[in-house]
C-alpha positions in Angstrom: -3.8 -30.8 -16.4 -6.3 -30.8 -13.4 -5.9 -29.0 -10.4 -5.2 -31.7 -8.3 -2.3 -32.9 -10.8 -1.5 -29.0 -10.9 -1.1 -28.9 -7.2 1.1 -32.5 -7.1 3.2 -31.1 -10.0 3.8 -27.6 -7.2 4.8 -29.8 -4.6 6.8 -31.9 -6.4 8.5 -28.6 -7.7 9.0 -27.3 -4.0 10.3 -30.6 -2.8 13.0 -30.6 -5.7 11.1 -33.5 -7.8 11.7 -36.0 -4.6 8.0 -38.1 -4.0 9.4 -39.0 -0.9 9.9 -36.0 0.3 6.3 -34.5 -0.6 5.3 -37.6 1.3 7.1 -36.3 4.1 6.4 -32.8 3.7 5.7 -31.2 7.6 4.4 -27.4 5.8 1.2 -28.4 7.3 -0.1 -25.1 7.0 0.7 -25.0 3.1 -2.9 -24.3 1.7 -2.0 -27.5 -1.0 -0.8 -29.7 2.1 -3.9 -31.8 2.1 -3.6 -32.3 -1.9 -0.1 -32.9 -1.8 -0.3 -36.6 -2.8 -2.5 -36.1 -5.9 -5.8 -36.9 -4.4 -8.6 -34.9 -3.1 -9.1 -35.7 0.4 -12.5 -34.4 0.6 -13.7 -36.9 -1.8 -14.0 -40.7 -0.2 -14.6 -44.1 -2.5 -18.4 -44.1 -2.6 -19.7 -48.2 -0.8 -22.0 -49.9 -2.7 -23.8 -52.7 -1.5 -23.6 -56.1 -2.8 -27.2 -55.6 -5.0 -25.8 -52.4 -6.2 -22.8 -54.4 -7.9 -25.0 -57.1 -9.4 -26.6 -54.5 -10.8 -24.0 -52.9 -12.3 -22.1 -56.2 -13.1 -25.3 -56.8 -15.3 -25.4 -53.4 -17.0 -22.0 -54.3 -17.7 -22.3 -57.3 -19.1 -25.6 -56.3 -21.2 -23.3 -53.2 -22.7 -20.4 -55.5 -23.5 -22.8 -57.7 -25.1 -24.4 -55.2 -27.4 -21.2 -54.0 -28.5 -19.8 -56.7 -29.0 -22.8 -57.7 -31.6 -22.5 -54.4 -32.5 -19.3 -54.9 -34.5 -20.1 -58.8 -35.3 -22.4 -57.3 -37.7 -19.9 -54.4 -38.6 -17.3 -56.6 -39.6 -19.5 -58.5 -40.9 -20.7 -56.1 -43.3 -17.6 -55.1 -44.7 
């Protein structure tokens, strides 16, 4: 367990397993109150810009290619 899923598995135990209600939670001086949901809020979706995503879509593609010949010639070997 990780201590984000740690800290969502407290609140859920101090909100009487109710989602909702750790949704709702007003303890907003709770230490865990900003974790409550199961994410970390000091950590935002990193923006990649549209070359970056070729990029990777290439990478990607070039790994699924290799492994994919990759176990051609395994299975074509047994």
């Amino acid at each position: 367990m990780t201590p984000i899923q740690a800290i969502r598995a407290k609140c859920l135990d101090c909100c009487c397993g109710q989602a909702n209600e750790v949704k709702l939670c007003t303890a907003i001086r709770c230490p865990l109150w900003p974790f409550r949901l199961g994410k970390n809020p000091n950590i935002r979706p990193r923006e990649y810009t549209e070359e970056q995503r070729e990029a990777m879509r290439q990478r990607l593609k070039k790994a699924m290619e290799a492994k994919n010949g990759q176990q051609a010639n395994g299975q074509a070997n047994d």
